[in-house]
N, CA, C and O atoms as a Tripos MOL2 file, in Angstrom:
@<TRIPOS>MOLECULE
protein
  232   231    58     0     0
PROTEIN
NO_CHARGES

@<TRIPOS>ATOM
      1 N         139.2270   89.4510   83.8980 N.3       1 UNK1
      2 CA        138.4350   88.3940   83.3190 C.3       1 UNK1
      3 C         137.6000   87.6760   84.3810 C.2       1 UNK1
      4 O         136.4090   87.4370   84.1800 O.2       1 UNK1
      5 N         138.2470   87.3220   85.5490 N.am      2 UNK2
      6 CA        137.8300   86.9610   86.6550 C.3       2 UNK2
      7 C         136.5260   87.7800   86.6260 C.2       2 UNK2
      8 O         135.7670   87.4370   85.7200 O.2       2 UNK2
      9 N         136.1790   88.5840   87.2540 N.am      3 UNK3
     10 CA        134.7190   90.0160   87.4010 C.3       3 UNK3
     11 C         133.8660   89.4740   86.7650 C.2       3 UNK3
     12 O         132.7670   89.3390   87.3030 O.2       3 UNK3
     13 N         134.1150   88.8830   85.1430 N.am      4 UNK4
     14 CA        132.8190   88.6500   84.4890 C.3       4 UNK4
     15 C         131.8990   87.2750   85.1050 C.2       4 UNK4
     16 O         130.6860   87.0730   85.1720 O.2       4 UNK4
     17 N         132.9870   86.5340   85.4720 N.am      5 UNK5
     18 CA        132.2780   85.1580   86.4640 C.3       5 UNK5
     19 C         131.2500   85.9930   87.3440 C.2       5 UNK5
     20 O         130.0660   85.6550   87.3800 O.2       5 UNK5
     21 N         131.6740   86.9680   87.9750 N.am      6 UNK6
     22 CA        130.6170   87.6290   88.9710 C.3       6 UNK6
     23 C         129.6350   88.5380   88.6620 C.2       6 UNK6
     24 O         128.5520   88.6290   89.2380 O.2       6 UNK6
     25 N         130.2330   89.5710   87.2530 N.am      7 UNK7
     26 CA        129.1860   90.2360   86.7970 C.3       7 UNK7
     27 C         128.2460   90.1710   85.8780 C.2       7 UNK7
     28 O         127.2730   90.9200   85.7890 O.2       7 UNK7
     29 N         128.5490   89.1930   85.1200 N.am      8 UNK8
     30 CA        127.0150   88.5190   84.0570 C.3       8 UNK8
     31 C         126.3060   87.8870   84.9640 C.2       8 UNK8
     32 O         125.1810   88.3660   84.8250 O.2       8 UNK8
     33 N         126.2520   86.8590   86.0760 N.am      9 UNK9
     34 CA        124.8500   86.7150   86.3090 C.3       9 UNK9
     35 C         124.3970   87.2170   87.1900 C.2       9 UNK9
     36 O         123.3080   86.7720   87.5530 O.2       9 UNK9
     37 N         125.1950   88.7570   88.2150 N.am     10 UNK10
     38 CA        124.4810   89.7860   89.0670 C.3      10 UNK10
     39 C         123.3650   90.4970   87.8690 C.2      10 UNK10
     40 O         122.1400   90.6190   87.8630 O.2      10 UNK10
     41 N         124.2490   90.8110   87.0700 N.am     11 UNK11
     42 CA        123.4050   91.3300   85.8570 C.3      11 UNK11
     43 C         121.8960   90.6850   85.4770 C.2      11 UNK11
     44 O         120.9200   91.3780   85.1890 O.2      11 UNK11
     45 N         121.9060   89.4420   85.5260 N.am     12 UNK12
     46 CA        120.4800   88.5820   84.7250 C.3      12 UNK12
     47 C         120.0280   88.8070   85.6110 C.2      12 UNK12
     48 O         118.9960   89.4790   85.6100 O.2      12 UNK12
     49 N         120.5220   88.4070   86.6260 N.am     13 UNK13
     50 CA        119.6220   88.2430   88.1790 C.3      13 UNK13
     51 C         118.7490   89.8360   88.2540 C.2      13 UNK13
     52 O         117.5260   89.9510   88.1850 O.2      13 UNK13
     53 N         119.5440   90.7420   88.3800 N.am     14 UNK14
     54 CA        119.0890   91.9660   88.4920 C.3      14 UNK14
     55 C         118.0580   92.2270   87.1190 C.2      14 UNK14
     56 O         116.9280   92.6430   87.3750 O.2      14 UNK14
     57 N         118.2990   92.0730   86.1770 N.am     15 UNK15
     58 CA        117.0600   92.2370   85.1390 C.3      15 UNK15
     59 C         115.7330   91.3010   85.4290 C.2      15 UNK15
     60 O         114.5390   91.5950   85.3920 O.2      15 UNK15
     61 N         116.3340   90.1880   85.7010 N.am     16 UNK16
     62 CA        115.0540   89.3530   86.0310 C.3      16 UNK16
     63 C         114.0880   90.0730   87.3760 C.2      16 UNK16
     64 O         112.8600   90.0490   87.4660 O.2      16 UNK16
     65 N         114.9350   90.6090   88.2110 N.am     17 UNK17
     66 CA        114.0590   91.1490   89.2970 C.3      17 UNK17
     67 C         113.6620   92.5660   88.5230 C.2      17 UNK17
     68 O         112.4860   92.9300   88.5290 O.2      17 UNK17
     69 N         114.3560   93.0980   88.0730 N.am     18 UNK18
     70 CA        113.7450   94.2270   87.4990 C.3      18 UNK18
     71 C         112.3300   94.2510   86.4680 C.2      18 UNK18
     72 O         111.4790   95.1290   86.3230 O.2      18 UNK18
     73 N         112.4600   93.0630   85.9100 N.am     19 UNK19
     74 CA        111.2890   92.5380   84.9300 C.3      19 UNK19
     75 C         110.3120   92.2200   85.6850 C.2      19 UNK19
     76 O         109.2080   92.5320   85.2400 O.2      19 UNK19
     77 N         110.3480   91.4550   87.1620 N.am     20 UNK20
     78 CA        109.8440   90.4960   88.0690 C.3      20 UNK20
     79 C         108.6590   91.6140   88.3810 C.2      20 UNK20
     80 O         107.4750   91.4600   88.0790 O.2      20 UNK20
     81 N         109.3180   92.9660   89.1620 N.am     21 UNK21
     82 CA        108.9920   94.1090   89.6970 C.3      21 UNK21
     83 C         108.1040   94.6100   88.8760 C.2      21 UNK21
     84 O         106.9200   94.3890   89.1320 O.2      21 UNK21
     85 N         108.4760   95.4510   87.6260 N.am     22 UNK22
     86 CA        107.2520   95.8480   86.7040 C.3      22 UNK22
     87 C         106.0750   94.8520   86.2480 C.2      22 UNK22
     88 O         105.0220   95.3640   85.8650 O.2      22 UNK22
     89 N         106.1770   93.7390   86.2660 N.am     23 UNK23
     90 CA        105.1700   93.2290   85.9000 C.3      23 UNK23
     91 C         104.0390   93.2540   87.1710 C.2      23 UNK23
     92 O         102.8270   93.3660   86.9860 O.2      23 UNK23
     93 N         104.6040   93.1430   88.3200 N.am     24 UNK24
     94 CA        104.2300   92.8450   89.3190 C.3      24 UNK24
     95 C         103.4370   94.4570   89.4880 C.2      24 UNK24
     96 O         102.3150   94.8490   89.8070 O.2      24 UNK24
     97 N         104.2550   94.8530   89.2290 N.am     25 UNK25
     98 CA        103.2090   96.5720   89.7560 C.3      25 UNK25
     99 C         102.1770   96.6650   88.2630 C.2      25 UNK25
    100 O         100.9830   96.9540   88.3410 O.2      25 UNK25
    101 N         102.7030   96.4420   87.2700 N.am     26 UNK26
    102 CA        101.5250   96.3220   86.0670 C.3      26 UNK26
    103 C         100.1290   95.5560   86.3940 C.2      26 UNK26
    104 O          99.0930   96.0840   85.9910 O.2      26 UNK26
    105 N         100.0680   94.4210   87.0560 N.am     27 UNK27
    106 CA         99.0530   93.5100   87.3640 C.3      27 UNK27
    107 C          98.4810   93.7600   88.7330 C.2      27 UNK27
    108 O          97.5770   93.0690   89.2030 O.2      27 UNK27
    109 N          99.2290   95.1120   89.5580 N.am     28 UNK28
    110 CA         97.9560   95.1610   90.8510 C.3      28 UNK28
    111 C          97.4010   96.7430   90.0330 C.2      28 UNK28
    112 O          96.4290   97.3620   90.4640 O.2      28 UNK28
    113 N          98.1000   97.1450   88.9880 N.am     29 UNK29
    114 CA         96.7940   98.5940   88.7500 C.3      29 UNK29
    115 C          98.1340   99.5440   88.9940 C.2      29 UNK29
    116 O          97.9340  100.4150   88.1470 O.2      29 UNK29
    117 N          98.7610   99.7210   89.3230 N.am     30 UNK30
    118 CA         99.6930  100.6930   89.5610 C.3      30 UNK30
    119 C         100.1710  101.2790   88.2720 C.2      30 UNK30
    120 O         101.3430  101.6310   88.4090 O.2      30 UNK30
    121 N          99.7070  101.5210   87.0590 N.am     31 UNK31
    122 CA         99.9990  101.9720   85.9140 C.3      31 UNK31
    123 C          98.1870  102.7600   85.0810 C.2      31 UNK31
    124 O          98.0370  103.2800   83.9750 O.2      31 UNK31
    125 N          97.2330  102.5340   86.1030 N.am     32 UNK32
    126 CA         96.0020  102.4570   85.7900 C.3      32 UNK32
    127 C          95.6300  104.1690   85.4220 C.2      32 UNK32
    128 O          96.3460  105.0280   85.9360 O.2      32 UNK32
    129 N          94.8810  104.4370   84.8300 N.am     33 UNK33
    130 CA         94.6360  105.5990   84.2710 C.3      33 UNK33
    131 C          93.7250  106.2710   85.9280 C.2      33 UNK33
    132 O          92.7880  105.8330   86.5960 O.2      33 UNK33
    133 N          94.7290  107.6530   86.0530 N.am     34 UNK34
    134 CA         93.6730  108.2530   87.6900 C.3      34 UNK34
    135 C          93.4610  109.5620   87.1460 C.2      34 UNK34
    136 O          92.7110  110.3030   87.7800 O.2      34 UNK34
    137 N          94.1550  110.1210   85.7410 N.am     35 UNK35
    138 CA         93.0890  111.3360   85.7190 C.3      35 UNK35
    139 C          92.0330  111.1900   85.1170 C.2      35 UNK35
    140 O          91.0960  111.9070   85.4680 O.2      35 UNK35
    141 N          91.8010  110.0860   83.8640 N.am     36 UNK36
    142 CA         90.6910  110.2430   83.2010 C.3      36 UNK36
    143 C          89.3760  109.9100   84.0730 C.2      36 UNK36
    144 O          88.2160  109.8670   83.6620 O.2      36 UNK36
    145 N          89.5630  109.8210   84.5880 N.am     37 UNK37
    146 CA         88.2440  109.5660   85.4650 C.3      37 UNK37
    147 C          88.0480  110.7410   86.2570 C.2      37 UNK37
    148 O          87.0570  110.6660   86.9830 O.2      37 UNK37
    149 N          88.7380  111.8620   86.3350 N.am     38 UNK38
    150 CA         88.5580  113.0600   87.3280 C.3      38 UNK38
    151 C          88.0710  114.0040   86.3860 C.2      38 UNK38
    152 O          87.3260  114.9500   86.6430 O.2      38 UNK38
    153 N          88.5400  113.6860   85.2650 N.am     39 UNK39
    154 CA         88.4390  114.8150   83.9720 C.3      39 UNK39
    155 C          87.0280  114.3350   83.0580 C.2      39 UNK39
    156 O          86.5450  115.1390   82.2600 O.2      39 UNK39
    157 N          86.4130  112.9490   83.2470 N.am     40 UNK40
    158 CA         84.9920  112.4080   82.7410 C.3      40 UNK40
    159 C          83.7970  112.9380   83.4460 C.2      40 UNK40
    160 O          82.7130  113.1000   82.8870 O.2      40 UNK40
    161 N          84.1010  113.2750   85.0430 N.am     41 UNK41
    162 CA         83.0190  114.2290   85.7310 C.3      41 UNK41
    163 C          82.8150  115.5480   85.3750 C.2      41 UNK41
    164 O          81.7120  116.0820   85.4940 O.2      41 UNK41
    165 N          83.7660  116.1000   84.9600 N.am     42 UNK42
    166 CA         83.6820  117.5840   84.0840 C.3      42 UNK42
    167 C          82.8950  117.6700   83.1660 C.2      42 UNK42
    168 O          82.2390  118.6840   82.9280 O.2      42 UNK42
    169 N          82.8420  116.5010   82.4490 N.am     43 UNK43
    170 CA         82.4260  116.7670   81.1010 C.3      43 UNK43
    171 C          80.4810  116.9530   80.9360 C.2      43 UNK43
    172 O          79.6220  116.5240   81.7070 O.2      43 UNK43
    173 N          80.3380  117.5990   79.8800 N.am     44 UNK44
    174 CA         78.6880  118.1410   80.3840 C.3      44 UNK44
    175 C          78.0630  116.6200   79.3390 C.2      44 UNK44
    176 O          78.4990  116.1650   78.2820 O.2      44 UNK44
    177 N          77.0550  116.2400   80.0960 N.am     45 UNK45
    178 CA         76.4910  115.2640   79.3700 C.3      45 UNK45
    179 C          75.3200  115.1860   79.8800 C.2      45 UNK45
    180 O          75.1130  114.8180   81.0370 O.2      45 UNK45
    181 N          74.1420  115.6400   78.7890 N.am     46 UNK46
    182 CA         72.9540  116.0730   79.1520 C.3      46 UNK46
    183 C          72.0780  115.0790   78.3130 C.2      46 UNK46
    184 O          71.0440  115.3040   77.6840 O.2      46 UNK46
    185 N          72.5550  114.2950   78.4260 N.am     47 UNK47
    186 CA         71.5050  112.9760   77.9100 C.3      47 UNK47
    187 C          71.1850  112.1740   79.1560 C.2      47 UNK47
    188 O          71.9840  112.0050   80.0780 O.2      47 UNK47
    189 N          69.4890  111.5160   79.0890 N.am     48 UNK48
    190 CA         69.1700  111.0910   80.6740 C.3      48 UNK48
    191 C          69.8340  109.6900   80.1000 C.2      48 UNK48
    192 O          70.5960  109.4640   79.1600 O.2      48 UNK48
    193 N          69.1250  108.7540   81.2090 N.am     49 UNK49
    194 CA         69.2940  107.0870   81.4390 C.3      49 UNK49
    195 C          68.8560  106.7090   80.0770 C.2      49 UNK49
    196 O          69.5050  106.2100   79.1580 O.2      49 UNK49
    197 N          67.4550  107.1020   80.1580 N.am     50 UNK50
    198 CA         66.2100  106.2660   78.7830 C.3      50 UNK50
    199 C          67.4160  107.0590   77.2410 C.2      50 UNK50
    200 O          67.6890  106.3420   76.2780 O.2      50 UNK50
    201 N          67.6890  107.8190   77.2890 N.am     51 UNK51
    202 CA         68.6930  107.9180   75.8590 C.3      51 UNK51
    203 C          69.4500  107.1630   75.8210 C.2      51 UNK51
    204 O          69.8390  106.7560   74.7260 O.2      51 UNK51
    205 N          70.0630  106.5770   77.2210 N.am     52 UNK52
    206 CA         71.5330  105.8540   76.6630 C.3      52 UNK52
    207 C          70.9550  104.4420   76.5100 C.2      52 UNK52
    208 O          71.8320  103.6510   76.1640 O.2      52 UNK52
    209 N          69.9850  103.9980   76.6330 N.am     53 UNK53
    210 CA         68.9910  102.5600   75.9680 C.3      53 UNK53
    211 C          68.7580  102.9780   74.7960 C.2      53 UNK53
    212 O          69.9350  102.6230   74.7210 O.2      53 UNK53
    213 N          68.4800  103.3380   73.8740 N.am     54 UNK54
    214 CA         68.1850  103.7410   72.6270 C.3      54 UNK54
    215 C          69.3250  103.7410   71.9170 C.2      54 UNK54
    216 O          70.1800  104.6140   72.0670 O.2      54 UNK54
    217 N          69.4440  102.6640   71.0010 N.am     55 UNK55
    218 CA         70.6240  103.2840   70.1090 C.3      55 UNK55
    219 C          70.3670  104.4340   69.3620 C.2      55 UNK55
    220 O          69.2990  104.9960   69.1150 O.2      55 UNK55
    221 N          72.0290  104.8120   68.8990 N.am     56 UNK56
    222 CA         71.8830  106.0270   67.9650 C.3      56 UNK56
    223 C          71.2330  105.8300   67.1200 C.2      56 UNK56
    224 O          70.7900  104.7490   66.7330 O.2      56 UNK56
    225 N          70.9530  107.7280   66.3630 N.am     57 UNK57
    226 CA         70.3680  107.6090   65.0630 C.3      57 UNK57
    227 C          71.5340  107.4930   63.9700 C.2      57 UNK57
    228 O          72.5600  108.1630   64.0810 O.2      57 UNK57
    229 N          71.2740  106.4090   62.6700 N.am     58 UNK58
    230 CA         71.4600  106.5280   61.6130 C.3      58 UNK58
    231 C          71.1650  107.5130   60.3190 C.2      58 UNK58
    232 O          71.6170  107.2270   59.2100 O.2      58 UNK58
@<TRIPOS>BOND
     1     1     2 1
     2     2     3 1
     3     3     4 2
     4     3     5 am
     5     5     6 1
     6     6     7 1
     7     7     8 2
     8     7     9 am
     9     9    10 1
    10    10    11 1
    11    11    12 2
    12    11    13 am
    13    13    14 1
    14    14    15 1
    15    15    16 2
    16    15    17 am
    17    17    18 1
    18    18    19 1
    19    19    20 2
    20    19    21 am
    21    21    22 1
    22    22    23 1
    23    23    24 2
    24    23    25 am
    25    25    26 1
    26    26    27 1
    27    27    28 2
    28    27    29 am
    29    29    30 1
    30    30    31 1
    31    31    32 2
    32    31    33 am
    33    33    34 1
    34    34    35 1
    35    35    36 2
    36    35    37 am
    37    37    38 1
    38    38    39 1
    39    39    40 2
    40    39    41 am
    41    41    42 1
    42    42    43 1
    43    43    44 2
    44    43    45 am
    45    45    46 1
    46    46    47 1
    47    47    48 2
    48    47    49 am
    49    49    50 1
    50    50    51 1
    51    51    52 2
    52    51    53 am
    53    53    54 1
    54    54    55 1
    55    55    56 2
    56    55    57 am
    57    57    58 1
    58    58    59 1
    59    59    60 2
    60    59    61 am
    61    61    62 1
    62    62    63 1
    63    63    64 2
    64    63    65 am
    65    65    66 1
    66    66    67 1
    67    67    68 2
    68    67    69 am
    69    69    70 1
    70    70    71 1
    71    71    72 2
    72    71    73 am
    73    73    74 1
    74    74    75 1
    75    75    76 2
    76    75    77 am
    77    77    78 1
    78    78    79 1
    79    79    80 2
    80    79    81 am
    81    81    82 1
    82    82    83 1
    83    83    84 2
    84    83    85 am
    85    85    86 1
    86    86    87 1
    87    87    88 2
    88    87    89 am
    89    89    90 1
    90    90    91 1
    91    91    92 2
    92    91    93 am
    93    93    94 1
    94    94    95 1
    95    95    96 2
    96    95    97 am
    97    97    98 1
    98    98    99 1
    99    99   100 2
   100    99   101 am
   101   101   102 1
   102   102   103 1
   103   103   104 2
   104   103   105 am
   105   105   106 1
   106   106   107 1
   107   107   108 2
   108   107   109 am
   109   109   110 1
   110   110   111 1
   111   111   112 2
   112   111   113 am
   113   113   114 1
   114   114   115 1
   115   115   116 2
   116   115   117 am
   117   117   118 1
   118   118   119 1
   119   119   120 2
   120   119   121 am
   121   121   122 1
   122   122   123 1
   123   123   124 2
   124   123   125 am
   125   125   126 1
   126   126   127 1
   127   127   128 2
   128   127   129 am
   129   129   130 1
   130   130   131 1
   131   131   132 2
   132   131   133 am
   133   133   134 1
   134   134   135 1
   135   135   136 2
   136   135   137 am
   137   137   138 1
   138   138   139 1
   139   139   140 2
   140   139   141 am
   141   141   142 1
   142   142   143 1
   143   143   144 2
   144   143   145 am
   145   145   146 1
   146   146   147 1
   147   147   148 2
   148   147   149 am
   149   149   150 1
   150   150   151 1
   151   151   152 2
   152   151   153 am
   153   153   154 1
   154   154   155 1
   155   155   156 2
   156   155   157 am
   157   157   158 1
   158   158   159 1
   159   159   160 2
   160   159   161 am
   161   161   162 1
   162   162   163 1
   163   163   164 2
   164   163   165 am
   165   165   166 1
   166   166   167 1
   167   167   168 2
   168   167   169 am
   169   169   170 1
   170   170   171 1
   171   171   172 2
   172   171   173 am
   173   173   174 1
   174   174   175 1
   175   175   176 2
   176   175   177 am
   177   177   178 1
   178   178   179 1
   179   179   180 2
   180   179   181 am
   181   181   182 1
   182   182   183 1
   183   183   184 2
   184   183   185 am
   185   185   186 1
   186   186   187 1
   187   187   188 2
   188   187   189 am
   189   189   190 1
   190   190   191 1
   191   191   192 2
   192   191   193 am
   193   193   194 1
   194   194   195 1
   195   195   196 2
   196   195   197 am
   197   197   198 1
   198   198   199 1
   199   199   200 2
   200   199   201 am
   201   201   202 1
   202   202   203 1
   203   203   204 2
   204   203   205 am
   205   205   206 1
   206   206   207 1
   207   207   208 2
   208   207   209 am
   209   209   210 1
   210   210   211 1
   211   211   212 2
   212   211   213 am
   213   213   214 1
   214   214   215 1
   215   215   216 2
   216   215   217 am
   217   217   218 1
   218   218   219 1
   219   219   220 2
   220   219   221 am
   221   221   222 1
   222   222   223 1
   223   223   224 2
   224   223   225 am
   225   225   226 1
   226   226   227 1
   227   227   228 2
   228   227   229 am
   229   229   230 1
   230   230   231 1
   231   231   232 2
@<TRIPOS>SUBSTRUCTURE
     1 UNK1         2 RESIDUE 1 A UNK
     2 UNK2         6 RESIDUE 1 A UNK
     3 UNK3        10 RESIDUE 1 A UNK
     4 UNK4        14 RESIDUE 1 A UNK
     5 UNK5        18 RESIDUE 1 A UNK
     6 UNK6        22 RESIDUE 1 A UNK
     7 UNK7        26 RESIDUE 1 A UNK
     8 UNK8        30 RESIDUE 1 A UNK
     9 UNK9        34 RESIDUE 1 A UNK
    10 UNK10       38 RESIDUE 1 A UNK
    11 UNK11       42 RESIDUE 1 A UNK
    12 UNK12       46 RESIDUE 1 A UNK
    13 UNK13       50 RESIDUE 1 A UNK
    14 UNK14       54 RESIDUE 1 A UNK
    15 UNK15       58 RESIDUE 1 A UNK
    16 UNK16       62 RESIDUE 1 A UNK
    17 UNK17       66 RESIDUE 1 A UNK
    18 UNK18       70 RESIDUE 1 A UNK
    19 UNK19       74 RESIDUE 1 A UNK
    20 UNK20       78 RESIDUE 1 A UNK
    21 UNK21       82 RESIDUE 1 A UNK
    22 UNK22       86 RESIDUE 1 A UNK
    23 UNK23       90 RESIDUE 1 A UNK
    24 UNK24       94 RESIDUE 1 A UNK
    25 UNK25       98 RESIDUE 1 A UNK
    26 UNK26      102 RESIDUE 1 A UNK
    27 UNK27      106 RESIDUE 1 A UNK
    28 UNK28      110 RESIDUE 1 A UNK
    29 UNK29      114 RESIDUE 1 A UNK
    30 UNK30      118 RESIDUE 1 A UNK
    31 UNK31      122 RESIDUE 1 A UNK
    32 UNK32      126 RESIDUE 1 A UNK
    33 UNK33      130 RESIDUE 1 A UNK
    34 UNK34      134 RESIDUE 1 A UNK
    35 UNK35      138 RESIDUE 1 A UNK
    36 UNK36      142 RESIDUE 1 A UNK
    37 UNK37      146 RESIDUE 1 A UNK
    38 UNK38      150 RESIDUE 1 A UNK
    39 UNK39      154 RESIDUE 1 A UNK
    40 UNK40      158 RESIDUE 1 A UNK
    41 UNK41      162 RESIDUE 1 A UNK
    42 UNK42      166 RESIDUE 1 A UNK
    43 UNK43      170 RESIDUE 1 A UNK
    44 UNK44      174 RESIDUE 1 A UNK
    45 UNK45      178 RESIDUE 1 A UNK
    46 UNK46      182 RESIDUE 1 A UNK
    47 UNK47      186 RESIDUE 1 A UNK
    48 UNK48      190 RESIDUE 1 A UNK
    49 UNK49      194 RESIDUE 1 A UNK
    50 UNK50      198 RESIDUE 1 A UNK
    51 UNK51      202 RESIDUE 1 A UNK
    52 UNK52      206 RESIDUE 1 A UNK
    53 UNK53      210 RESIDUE 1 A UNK
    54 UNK54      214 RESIDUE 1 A UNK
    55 UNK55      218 RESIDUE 1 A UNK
    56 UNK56      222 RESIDUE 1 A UNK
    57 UNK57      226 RESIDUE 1 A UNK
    58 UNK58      230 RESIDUE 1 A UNK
């Protein structure tokens, strides 16, 4: 019974840093998309500048 005095709030403590941590890597980019941007240069897109000013046709 004694243990639980010690192991419920190693426990919070440790979730709170664990929560602390992901957020922390969520908000510098460390979850950020790195293939779509390798795989958007592939793609064939043969429309110039002056098309992409023009909206579409209806």
């Amino acid at each position: 019974m004694e243990a639980l005095y010690l192991l419920i709030p190693v426990s919070i403590v440790t979730v709170f840093i664990a929560l602390w941590v992901f957020f922390k890597a969520s908000d510098s980019g460390q979850f950020d998309d790195l293939v779509g941007p390798g795989l958007r240069v592939l793609q064939d897109d043969d429309s110039g500048a002056a098309d992409a000013a023009e909206p579409p046709p209806r």
